[in-house]
C-alpha positions in Angstrom: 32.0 41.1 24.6 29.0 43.1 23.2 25.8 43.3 25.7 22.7 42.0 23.9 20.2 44.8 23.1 18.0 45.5 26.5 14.3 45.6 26.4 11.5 47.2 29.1 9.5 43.8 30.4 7.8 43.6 33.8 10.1 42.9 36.6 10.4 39.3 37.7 11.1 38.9 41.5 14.2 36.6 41.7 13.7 32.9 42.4 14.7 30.6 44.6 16.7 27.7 44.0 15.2 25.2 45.8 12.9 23.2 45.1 9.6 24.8 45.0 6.2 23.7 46.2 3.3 22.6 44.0 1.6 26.5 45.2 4.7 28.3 44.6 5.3 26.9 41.3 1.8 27.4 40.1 1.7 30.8 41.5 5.0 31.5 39.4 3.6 29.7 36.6 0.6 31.7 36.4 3.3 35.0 37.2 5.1 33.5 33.3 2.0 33.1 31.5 0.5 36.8 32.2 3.7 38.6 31.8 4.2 36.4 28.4 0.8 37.7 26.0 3.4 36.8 23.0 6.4 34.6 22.1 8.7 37.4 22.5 7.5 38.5 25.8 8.2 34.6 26.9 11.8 34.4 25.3 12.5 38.0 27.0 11.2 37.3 30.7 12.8 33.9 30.6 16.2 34.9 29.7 15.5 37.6 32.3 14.6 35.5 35.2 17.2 33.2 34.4 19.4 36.2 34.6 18.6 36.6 37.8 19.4 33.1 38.8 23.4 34.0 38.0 23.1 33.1 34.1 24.8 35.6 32.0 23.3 36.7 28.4 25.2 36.1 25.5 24.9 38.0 21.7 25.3 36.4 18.9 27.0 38.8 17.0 29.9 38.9 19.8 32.6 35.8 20.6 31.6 33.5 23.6 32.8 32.5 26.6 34.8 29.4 26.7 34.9 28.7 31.0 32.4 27.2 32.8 29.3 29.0 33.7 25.5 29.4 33.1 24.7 31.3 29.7 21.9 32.2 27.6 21.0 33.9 24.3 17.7 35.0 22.9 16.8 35.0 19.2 13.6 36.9 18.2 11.0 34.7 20.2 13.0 31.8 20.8 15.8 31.5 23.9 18.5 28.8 25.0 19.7 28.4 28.5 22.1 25.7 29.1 25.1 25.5 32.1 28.5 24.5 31.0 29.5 22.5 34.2 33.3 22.5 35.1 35.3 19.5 33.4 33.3 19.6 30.5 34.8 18.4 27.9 34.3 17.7 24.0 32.5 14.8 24.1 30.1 15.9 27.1 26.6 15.0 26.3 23.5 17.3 26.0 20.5 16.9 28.6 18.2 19.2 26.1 14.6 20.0 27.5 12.9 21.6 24.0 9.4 23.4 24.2 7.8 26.3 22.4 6.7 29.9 23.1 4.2 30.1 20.9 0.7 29.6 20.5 -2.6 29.6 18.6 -4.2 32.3 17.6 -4.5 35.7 15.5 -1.7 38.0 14.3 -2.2 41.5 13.2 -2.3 42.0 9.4 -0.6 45.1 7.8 -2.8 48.5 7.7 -4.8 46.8 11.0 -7.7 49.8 11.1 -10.5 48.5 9.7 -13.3 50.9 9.8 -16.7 49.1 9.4 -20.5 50.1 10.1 -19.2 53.1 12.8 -16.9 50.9 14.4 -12.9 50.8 14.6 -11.6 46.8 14.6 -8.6 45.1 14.4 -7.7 43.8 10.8 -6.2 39.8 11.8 -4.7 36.6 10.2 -5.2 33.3 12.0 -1.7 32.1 13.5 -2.0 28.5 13.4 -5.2 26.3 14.8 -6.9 28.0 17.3 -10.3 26.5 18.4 -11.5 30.1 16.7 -15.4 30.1 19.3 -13.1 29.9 22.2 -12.3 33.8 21.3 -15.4 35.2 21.0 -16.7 37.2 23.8 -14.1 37.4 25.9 -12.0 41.1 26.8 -8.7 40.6 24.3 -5.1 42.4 24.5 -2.6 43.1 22.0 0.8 42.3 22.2 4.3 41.5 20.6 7.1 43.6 19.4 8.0 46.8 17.4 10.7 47.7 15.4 11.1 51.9 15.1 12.6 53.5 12.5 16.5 54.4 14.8 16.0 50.6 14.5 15.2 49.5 18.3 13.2 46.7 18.9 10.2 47.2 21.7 8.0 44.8 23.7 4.4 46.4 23.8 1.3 44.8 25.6 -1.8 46.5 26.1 -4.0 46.5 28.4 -7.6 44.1 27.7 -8.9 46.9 24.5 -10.7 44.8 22.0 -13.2 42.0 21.9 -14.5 39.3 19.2 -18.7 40.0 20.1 -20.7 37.1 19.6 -24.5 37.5 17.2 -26.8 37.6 20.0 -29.2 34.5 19.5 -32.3 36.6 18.6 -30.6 37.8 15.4 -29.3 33.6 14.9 -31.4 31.5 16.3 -30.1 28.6 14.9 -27.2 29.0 16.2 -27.2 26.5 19.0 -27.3 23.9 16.0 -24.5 24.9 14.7 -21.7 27.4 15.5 -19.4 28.5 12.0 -17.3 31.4 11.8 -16.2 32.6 8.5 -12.6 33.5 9.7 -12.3 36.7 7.6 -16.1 37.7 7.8 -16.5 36.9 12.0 -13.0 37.0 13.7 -12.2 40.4 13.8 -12.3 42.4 17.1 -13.9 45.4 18.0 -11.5 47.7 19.5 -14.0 51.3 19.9 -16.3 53.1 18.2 -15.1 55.6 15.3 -14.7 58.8 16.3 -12.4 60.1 12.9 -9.2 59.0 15.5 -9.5 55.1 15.7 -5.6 53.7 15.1 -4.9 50.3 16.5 -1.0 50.7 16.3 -1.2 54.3 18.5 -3.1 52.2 21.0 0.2 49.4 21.1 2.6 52.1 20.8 1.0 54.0 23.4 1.6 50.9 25.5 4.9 50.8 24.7 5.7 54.7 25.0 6.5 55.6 21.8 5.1 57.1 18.6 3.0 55.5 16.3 4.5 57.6 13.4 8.1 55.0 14.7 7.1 52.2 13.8 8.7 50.6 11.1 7.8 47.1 11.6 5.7 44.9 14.0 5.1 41.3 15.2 1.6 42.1 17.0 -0.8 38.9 18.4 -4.1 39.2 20.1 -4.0 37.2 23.9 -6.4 36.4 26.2 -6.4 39.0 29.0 -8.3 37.2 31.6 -5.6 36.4 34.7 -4.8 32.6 34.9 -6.4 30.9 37.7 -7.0 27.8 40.0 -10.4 26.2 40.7 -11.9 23.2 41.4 -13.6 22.1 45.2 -9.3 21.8 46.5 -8.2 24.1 44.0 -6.8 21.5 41.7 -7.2 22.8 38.5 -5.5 25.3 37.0 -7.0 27.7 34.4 -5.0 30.1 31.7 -3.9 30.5 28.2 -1.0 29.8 26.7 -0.3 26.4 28.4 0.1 24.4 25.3 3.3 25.6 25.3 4.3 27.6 28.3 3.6 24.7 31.4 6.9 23.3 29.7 8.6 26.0 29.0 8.1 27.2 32.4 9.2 23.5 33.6 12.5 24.0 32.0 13.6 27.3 33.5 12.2 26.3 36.6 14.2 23.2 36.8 17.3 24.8 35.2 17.4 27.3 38.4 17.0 24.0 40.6 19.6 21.9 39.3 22.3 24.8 39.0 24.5 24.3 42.1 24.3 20.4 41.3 24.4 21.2 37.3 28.0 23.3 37.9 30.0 20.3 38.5 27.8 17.7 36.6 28.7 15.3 33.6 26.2 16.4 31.1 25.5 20.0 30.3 22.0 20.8 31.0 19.7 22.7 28.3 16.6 24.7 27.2 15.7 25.0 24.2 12.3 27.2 23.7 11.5 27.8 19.8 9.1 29.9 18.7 6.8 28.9 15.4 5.8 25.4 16.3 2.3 25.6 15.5 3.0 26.8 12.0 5.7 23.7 11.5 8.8 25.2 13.1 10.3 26.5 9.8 11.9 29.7 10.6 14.9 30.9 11.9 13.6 31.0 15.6 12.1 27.8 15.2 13.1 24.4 16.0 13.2 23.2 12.0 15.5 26.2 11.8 19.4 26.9 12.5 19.2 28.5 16.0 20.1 24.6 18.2 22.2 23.5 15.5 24.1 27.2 15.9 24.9 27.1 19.7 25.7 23.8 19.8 28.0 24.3 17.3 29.5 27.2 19.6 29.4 25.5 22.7 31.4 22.6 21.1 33.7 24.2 19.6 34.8 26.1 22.8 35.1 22.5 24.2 37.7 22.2 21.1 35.8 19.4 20.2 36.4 17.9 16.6 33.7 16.7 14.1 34.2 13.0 15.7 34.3 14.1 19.3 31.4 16.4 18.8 29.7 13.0 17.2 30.2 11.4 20.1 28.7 13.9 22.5 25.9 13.9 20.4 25.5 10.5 20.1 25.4 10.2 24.3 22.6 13.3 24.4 18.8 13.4 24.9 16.5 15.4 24.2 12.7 16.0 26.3 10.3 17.0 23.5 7.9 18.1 26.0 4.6 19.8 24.8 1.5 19.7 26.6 -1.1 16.2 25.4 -4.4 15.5 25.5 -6.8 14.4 28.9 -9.1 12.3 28.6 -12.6 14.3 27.7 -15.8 13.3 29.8 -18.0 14.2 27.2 -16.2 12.7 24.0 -14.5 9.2 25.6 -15.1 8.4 21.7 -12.9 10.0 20.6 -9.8 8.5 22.9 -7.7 5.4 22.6 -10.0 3.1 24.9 -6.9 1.8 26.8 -4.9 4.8 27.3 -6.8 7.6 29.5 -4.7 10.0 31.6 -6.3 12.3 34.0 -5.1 15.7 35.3 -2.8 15.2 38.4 -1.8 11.5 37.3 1.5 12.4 36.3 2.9 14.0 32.9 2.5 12.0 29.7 4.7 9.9 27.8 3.5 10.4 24.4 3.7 7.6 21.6 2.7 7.3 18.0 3.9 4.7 15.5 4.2 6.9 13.0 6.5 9.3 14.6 4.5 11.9 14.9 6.4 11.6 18.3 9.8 10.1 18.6 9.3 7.7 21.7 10.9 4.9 21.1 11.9 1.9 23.9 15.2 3.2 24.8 13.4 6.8 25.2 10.3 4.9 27.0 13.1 3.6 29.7 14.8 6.9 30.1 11.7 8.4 30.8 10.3 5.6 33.7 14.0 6.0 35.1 14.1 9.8 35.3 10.2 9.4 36.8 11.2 6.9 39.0 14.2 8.6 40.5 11.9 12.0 40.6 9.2 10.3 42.5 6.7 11.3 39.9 3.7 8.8 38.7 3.2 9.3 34.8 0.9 8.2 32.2 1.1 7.3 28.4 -0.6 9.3 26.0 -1.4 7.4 22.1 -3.9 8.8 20.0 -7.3 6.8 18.7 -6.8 5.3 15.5 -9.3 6.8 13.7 -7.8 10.9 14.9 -4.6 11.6 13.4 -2.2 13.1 16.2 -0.4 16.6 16.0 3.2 16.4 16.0 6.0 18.6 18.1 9.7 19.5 17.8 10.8 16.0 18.8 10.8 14.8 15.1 12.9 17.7 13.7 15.5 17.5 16.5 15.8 13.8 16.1 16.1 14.5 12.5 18.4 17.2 11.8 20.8 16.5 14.8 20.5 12.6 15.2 20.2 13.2 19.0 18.0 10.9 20.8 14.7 12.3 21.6 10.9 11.0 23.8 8.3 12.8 23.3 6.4 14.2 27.0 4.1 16.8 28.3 1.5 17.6 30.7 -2.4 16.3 30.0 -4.9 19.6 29.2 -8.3 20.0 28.7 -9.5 22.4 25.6 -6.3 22.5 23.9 -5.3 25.6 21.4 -8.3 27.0 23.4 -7.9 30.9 24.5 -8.1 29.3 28.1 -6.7 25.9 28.3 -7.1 24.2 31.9 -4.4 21.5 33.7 -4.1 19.7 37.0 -1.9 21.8 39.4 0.0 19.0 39.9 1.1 17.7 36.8 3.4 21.3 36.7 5.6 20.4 39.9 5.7 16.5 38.6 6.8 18.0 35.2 9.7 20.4 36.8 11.0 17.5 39.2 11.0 15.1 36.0 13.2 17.6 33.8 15.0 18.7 37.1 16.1 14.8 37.5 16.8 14.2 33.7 19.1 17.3 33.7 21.0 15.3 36.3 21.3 11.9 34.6 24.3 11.0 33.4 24.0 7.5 32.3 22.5 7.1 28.7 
């Protein structure tokens, strides 16, 4: 068996696979999010910390393993983990946590030196909906990955180099009347002042330790480079970017490494599924609309020796978490908020519903959900939107689409979501982790 192609990330120390404290888990949490500035970086150090939790990485371009054991594969900025626990057999259902690694923001156009008035900025496309003011004026990093020309793939971050600067109020003094940013004209970041030298890919491939003059291709984002943090008067907040989607992706590796000893001998086989491209619609080959789950599911099954009715019935007995972080209740717009349903940070993860499927939650998924909270010893809350504000979407209705599996639709409450600096309750993260840790457990439909 091939070894999947290696790449330099920041070491992760080995976790533990108990069960973790609220602290420990927030501390780790916040650990994820800052060595993760792009979707890559977060499929890369969770198949790595996973790794070191006795899972073994699989390639895709080399046969599988067919015996029991704990296995993952990466594809571009999406990664499965799942453990095939002995006496598995063909029509052993899937406990499937699915989440994303990306988020909103900006990603770096081609020829990204733009050399304007005496100053060298960064030359951007909006990825997805970010809340654009939310970036202004605060210190930015670059990050993603590069493909050289001998045809190696590298992660590169930077360290914080650029900045979106905000009109100062004397030359706009309007502006507290109205904020608009003309996305081409206002979002692009200043990275120095033009000497003759200015290059924004030598400054990522310095980070990366290679040669501009390499670089063949790149997926490059601008992240927030402020550390996550808590707050609050008992510290029960917690502050960073990239929650909407990593506080779930982070639930499911967490909980994968908690349920492994109990997971090795269970009756379902417990999964993560982390796609990348979910806020542009999912449509790509890393993406949950896209071939990847369908792919290793096939795999998995087929070392079970299932056949097209026994995989059927596996698939038929499965459940899928489509957890992605939901809206708290806002302070200062209750207007705009279903008037019955409220949650609050530290209540307990949602269960989100829509009746037009913009979430899959149905009643049988409803009472899967209080069970697995229930035997977790976690409160929860239901999440539906106002009538009069149409509600995003997730994964939940592609899964339930393209594999027919059986899917609810969950996720921690934020404040300022698609924000550069989203905030949560501390809380909600360990009642998230025990929830998925118990559902990975549950054998009974």
């Amino acid at each position: 068996m091939s070894e999947p192609h290696r790449r330099d990330v920041p070491a992760q120390t080995p976790p533990s696979t108990e069960t973790l404290s609220t602290d420990v888990l927030i501390g780790q949490l916040g650990d994820y999010i800052a060595a993760s500035p792009s979707s890559y970086h977060a499929a890369r150090v969770a198949a790595d910390r996973l790794s070191a939790a006795g899972f073994t990485e699989l390639a895709e371009d080399a046969d599988w393993p067919t015996e029991p054991g704990r296995y993952t594969v990466v594809r571009d900025g999406a990664v499965l983990a799942w453990i095939l626990p002995q006496g598995a057999t063909s029509t052993t259902p899937v406990r499937l946590l699915g989440a994303h690694t990306d988020s909103p923001g900006f990603k770096l156009k081609p020829k990204p030196t733009l050399l304007k008035h005496g100053w060298v900025q960064v030359g951007t496309e909006i990825y997805g909906g970010p809340l654009l003011n939310s970036w202004l004026d605060r210190e930015l990093r670059l990050a993603g990955r590069i493909v050289t020309r001998d045809g190696a793939t590298h992660l590169a971050a930077t360290a914080p180099v650029a900045r979106i600067p905000q009109l100062a109020i004397h030359l706009d003094r309007q502006v507290n009347d109205g904020l608009k940013l003309g996305r081409q004209q206002h979002t692009a970041p200043v990275l120095s002042v033009d000497s003759g030298d200015g290059d924004v890919l030598a400054v990522v491939a310095e980070s990366a330790g290679i040669s501009p003059a390499d670089i063949d291709g790149y997926d490059l984002v601008v992240a927030d480079a402020q550390a996550p943090a808590r707050f609050g008067p008992d510290n029960e907040f917690f502050a960073a970017g990239r929650l909407d989607n990593l506080s779930s992706v982070f639930a499911g590796i967490a909980a994968l490494e908690q349920v492994a000893a109990e997971a090795d001998s269970g009756a379902v086989i417990p999964m993560l599924g982390a796609f990348d491209h979910e806020e542009l619609g999912s449509a790509s080959r890393s993406g949950a609309a896209g071939p990847f789950l369908a792919e290793v599911l096939e795999r998995i099954y087929e070392g079970l020796g299932a056949t097209a009715g026994a995989k059927a019935r596996a698939l038929a007995a499965s459940w899928h978490l489509s957890s992605d972080a939901g809206h708290a209740v806002h302070p200062n717009y209750p207007e705009r908020h279903d008037p019955a349903n409220r949650p609050l940070p530290n209540r307990g993860p949602l269960l989100k519903i829509n009746a037009n499927q913009r979430y899959t939650t149905d009643a049988a998924g409803a009472a899967l959900w209080q069970r697995v909270c229930r035997a977790a010893g976690v409160p929860t809350q239901e999440f539906v939107s106002h009538n009069d504000i149409p509600c995003g979407s997730t994964i939940g209705p592609l899964t339930a689409t393209r594999l027919g599996i059986r899917t609810v639709d969950v996720g921690i409450p934020l404040l300022s979501m698609h924000s550069a600096r989203e905030m949560c309750g501390v809380d909600d993260v360990g009642y998230l982790t025990a929830t998925v840790a118990e559902f990975f457990t549950t054998g009974s439909a």
